[in-house]
DRENMARZA-937333 format. One record per residue (C-alpha): x, y, z; chain; residue number from 1. Coordinates in steps of 0.25 Angstrom, whole numbers. Example, Ala and Ser with C-alpha at 12.3 -4.5 7.8 and 13.67 -1.06 7.14 Angstrom:
residues 2
SITE   east  north     up  cadena  num
SITE     49    -18     31       A    1
SITE     55     -4     29       A    2
END
This chain:
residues 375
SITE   east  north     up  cadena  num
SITE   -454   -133   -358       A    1
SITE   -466   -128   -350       A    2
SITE   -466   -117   -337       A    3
SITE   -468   -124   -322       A    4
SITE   -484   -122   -318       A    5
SITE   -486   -114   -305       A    6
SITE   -495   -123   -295       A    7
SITE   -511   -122   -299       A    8
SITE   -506   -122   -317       A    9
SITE   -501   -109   -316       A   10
SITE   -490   -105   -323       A   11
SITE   -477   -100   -314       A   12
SITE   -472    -86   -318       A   13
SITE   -456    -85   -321       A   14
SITE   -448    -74   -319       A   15
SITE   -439    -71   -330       A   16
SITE   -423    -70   -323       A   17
SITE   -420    -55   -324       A   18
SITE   -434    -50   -318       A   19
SITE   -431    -59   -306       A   20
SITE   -416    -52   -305       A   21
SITE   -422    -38   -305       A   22
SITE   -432    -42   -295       A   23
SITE   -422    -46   -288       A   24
SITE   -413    -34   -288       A   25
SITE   -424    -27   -286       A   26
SITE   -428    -33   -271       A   27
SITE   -412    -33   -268       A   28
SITE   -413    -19   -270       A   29
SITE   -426    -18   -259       A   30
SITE   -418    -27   -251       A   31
SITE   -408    -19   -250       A   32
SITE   -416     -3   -249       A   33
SITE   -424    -11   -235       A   34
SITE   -409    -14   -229       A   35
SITE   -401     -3   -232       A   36
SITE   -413      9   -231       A   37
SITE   -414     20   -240       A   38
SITE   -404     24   -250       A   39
SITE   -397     38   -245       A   40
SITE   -401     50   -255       A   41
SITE   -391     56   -264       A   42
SITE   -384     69   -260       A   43
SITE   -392     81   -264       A   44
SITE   -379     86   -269       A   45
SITE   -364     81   -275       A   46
SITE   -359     92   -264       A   47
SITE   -365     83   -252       A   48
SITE   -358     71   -255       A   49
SITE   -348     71   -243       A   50
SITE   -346     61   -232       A   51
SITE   -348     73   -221       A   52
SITE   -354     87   -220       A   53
SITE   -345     99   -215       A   54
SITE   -334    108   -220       A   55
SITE   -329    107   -232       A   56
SITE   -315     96   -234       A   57
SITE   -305    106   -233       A   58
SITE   -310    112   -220       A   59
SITE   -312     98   -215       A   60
SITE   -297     95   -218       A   61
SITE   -293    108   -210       A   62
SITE   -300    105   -198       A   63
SITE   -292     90   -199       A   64
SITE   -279     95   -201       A   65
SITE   -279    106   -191       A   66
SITE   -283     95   -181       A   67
SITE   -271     87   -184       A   68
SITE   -263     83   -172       A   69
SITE   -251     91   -171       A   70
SITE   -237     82   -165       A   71
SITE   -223     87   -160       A   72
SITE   -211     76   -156       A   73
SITE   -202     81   -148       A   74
SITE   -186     81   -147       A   75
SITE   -180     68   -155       A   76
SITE   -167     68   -153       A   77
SITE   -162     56   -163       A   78
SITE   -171     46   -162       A   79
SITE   -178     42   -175       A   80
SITE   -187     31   -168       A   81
SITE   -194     38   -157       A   82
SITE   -196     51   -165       A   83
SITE   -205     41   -176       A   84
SITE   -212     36   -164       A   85
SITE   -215     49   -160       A   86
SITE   -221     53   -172       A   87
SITE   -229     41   -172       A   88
SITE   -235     45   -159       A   89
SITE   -240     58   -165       A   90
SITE   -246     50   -178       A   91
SITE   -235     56   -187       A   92
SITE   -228     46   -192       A   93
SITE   -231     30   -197       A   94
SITE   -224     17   -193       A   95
SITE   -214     20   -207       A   96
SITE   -209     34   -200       A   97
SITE   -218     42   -211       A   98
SITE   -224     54   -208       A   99
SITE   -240     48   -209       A  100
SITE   -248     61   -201       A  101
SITE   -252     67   -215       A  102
SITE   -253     81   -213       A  103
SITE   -251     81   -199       A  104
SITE   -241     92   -190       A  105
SITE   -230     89   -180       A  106
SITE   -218     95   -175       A  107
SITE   -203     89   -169       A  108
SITE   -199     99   -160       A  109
SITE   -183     97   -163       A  110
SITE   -173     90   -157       A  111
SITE   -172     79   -166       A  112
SITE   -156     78   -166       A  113
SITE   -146     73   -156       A  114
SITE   -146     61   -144       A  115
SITE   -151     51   -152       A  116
SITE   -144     43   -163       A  117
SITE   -153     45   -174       A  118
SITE   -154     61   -176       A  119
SITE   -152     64   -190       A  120
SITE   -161     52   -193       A  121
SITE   -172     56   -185       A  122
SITE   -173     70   -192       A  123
SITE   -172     65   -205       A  124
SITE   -183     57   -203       A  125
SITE   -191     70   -197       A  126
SITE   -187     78   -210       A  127
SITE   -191     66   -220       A  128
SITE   -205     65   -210       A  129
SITE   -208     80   -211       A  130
SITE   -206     79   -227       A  131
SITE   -217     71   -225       A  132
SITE   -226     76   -217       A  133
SITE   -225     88   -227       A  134
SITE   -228     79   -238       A  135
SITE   -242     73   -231       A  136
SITE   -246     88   -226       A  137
SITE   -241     88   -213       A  138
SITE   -228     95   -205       A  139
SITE   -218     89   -197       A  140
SITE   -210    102   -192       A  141
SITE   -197     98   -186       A  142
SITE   -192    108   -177       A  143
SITE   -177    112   -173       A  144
SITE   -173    108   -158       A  145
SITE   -160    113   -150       A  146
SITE   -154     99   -156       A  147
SITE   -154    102   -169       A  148
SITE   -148    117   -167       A  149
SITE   -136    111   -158       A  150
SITE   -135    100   -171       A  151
SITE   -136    112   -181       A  152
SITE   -124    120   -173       A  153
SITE   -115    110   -173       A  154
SITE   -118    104   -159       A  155
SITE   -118     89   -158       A  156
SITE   -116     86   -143       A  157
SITE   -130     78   -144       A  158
SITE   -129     73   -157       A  159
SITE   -129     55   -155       A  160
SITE   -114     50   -154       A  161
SITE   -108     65   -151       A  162
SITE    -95     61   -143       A  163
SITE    -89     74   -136       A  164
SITE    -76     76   -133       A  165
SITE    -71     70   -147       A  166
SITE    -75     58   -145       A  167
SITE    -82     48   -157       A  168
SITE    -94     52   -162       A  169
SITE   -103     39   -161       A  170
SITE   -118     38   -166       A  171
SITE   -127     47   -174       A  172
SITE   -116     56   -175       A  173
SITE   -105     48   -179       A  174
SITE   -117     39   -190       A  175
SITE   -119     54   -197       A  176
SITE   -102     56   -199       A  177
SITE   -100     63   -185       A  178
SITE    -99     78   -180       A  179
SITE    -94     85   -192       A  180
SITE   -104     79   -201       A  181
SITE   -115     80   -192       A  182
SITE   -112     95   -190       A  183
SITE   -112     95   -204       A  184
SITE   -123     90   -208       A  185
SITE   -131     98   -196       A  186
SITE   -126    111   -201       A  187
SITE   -138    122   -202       A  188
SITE   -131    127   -214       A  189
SITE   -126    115   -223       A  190
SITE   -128    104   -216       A  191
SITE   -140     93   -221       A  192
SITE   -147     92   -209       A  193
SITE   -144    106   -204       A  194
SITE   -151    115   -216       A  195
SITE   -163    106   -213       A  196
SITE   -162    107   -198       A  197
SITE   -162    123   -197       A  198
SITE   -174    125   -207       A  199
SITE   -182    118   -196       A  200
SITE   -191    127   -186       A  201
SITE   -187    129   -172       A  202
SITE   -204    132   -170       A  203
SITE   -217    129   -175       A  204
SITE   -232    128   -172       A  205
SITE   -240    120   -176       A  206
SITE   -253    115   -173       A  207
SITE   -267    122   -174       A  208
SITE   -276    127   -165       A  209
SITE   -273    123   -149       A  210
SITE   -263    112   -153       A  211
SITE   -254    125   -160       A  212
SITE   -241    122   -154       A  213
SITE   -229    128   -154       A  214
SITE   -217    118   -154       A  215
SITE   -201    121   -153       A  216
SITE   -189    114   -147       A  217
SITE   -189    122   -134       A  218
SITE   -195    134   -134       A  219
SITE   -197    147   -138       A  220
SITE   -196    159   -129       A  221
SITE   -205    169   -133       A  222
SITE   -194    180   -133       A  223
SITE   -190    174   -145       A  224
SITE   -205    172   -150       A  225
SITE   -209    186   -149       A  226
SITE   -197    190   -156       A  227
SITE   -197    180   -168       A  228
SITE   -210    182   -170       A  229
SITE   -216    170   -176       A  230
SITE   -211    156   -176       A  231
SITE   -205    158   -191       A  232
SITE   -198    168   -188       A  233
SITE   -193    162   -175       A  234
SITE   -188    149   -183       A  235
SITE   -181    158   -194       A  236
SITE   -174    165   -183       A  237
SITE   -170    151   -177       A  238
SITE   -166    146   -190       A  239
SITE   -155    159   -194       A  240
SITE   -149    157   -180       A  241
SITE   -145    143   -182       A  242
SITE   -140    147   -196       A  243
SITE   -132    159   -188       A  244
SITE   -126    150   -178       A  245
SITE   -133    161   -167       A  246
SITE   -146    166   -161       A  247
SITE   -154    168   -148       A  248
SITE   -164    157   -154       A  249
SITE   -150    146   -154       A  250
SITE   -148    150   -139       A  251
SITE   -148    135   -132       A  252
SITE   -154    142   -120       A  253
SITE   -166    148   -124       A  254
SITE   -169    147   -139       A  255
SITE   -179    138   -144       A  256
SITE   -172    127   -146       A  257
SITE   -166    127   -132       A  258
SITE   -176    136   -122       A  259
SITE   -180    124   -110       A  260
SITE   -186    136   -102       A  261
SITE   -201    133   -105       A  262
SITE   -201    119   -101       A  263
SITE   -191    121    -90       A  264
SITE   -197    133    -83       A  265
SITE   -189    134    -70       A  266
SITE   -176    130    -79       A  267
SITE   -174    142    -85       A  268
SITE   -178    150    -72       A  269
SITE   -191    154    -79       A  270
SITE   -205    154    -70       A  271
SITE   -214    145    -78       A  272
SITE   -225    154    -80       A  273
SITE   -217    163    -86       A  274
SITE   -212    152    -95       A  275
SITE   -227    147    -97       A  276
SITE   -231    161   -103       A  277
SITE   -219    161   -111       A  278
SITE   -223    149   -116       A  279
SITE   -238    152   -121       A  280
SITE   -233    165   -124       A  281
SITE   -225    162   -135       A  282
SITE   -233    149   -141       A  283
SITE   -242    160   -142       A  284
SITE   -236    170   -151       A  285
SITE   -233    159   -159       A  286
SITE   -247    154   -161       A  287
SITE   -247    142   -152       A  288
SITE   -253    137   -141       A  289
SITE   -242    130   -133       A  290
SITE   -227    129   -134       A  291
SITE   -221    114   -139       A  292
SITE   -207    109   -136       A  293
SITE   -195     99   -134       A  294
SITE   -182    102   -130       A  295
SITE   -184     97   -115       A  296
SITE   -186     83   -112       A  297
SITE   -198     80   -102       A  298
SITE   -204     68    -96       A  299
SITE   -216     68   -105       A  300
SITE   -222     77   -115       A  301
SITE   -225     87   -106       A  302
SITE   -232    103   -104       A  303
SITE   -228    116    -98       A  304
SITE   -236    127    -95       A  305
SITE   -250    122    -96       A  306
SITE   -247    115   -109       A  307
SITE   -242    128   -117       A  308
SITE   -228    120   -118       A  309
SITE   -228    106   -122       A  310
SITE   -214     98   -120       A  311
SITE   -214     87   -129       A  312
SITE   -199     83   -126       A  313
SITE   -198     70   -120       A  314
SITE   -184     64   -125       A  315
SITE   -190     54   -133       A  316
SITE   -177     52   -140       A  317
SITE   -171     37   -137       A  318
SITE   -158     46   -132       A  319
SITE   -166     49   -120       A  320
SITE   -174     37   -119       A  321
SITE   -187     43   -125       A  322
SITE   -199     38   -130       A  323
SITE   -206     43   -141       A  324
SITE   -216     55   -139       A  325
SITE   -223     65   -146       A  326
SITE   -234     78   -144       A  327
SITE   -247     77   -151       A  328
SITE   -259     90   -150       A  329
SITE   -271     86   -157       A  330
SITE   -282     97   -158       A  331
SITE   -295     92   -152       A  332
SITE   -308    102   -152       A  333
SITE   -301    115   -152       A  334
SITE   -291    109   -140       A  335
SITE   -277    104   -140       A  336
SITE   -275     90   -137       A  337
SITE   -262     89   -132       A  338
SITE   -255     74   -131       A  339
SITE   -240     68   -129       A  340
SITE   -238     55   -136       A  341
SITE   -230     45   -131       A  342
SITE   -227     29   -137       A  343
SITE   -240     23   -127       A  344
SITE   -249     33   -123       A  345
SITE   -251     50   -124       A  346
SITE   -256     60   -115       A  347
SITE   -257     76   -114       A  348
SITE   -244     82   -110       A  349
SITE   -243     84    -96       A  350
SITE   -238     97    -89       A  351
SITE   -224     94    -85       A  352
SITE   -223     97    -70       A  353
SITE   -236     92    -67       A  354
SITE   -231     77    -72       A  355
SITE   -218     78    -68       A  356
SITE   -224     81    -54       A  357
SITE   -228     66    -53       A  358
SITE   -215     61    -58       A  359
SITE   -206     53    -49       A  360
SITE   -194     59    -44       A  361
SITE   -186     44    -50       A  362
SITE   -191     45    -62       A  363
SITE   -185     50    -76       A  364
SITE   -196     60    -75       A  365
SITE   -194     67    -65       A  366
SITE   -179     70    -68       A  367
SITE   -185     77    -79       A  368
SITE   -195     84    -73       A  369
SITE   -186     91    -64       A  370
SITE   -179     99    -77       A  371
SITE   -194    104    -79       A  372
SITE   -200    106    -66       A  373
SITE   -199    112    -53       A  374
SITE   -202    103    -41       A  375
END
């Protein structure tokens, strides 16, 4: 054999393989430093090797959940399909009917039972989601309406298919056996449903910082928060009453499952100043910064008393012909952002009158509006 002679007889030199493959690498390498810049230094220390600087993780997780928006639904009244809907509008709930808001908080103001024909169905599924929400960290505090007190005393008049006058029980009523078994099973003392029913609160509040709310049926009239004290005690109070058959806190006219004089001023023959400091007066003793409730059905989610009380019921049940709704306050910069949720748009609650003063006097509205306002 014999090597190939460069032009001129000398001899050309030959690399051997690997040399070249390193050289190679090395100018890949080169390449690459001119493209891409300087390669980053290494952390002085294990301890700065965080994707962000500030307070520590728990702290930071604090801050999060404390700013978590806080959501309340309204009065149900049997219908299973608009209260999902409504929990999807608040973000609570996914397309399966799961709780899905993690440690999230929210608050169904009661009324869940009667006019519809899916009562016992629809809270069920409210007891297996606030199992749940427990479960993922959150709260979903079911409160007790006038509803499930009248259920609980043996008062079926709006329960779905109630015939009066001996007539045949038809629909929900007659599906769970009829009256006696539904009395039955509704009992506060031994009934099934009832022992779960009377554990549940009457009052609550939740939220933190200006979005700190306090939420009921219907209201409470600060007579009867001075003298309970604290909302605890209040509920325990509440609680032995329906146990006992009797108490001023049961009265269907103005105990806090009933009372309709804070959003209905001139109703109960009150002046609404006087009602307004009543209002703020007792959210106040109570820690809170406003006053939320259902109980009386309004046009829209709607506000009294320059927002101290927030009415969320808008007879969403498909009994009335509703659509679905819910209440959302998100806390923004230190300030309460306050929005009402509907199925194709939202918008912060308007003060009652002041809307209702635009309404026409042939529409649904304003028929409405004349239980609540003075024109």
């Amino acid at each position: 054999s014999h090597r190939a002679m460069a032009p001129g007889g000398r001899r050309r030199q030959q690399w051997p393989p690997f040399t070249l493959l390193l050289l190679g690498l090395v100018l890949l390498v080169l390449c690459y430093r001119l493209i891409s810049g300087p390669v980053p230094s290494a952390p002085s220390s294990p301890m700065r090797q965080t994707a962000f600087e500030g307070p520590p993780l728990d702290g930071l997780e604090t801050e999060m959940s404390a700013a978590l928006p806080l959501c309340a639904i309204a009065d149900l009244h049997g219908d299973l399909v608009h209260t999902l809907e409504a929990l999807r509008l608040c973000g609570l709930v996914d397309e399966h009917g799961h709780w899905s808001a993690g440690s999230r908080r929210a608050v169904q103001l009661g009324d869940v039972l009667d006019r519809g024909n899916a009562s016992i169905a629809t809270l069920e599924k409210l007891w297996e989601l606030r199992d749940e929400a427990a479960a993922a960290g959150g709260e979903f505090t079911l409160l007790i309406g006038n509803h499930e007190l009248m259920n609980m005393q043996g008062r079926l008049f709006y329960v779905h298919g109630y015939a009066r006058r001996g007539g045949q029980h038809s629909g929900e009523l007659a599906r769970i056996g009829g009256e006696v078994v539904w009395r039955q099973r509704l009992d506060p003392h031994t009934g099934d449903i009832g022992r779960r029913l009377v554990d549940q609160p009457a009052v609550v509040v939740r939220g933190e910082g200006e979005c700190r709310t306090m939420f009921v049926h219907a209201g409470v009239r600060f007579r009867d928060a001075e003298k309970y004290k604290t909302v605890e005690a209040l509920n325990r109070a509440l609680r032995e009453q329906i146990l006992q058959g009797s108490g001023e806190l049961l009265d269907s006219r103005e105990g806090p499952l009933w009372w309709r004089g804070y959003a209905r001023p001139h109703g109960s023959g009150a002046r609404e100043s006087d009602i307004c400091k009543e209002i703020k007066s007792t959210a106040e003793l109570y820690g809170a910064r406003r006053m939320a409730v259902g109980h009386n059905i309004v046009p829209w989610i709607s506000t009294r008393c320059a927002g101290t009380l927030q009415m969320l019921d808008v007879g969403m049940s498909s009994a009335y012909g509703g659509q679905p709704t819910a209440w959302r306050c998100d806390l923004i910069g230190g300030e309460a952002r306050i929005r009402a949720l509907y199925p194709v748009h939202e918008e912060a609650p308007p003060e009652l009158c002041s809307r209702c003063s635009l309404a026409s006097p042939l529409s649904r509205d304003w028929s409405e509006c004349r239980d609540y306002c003075q024109r």
